[in-house]
N, C-alpha and C positions, 0 to 999 in steps of 0.2 A: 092533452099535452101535460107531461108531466112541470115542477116546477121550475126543476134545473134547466130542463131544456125551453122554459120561458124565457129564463135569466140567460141562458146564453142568446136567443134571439133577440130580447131586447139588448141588451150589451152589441150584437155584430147590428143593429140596426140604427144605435146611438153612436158609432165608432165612422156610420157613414153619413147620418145626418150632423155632427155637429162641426167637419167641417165643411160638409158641402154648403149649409147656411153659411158659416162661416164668413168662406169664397165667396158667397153669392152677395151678398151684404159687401163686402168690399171693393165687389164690381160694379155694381150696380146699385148701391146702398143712398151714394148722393143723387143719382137719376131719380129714384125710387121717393126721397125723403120730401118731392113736391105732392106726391100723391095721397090721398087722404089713406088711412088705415087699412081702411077692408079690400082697397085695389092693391096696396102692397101686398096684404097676405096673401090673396088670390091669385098674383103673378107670382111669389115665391112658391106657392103648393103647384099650382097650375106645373111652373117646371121644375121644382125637386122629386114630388111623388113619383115622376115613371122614372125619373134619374137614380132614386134608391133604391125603386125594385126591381127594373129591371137594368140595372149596368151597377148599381153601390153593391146592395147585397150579394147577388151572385160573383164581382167580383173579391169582396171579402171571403162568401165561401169556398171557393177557389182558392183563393191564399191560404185560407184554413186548412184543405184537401192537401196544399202542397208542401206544408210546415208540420200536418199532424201526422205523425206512423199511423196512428190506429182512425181507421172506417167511424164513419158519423154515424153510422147505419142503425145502431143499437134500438 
């Protein structure tokens, strides 16, 4: 993978992670803040990770598909 197309993947994959953290912190943030460290993290990744890949990013790349004229395809 070239570098550009690292920077765009990281950037469409930061643009869905920070604020689905975000939201999840603020729903759940005071529930969350009796729990010791590594059971927070674990219930944050537990259900962010399939939420970015498969529903964040494909819907970012979608939006990108539908705003950009020219094919990612290159």
């Amino acid at each position: 993978m070239r570098a550009k197309a690292k920077l765009i993947a990281s950037l469409k994959i930061w643009v869905v992670i920070y604020p689905s953290i975000t939201l999840f912190l603020y729903l759940f943030g005071e529930a969350l803040s009796l729990l010791p460290l590594y059971q927070r993290t674990f219930l944050l990744t537990l259900s962010l990770v399939p939420w970015i890949v498969f529903a964040g990013v494909p819907f970012v790349d979608s939006i990108i598909r539908l705003v950009s004229p020219i094919s990612e395809k290159r």
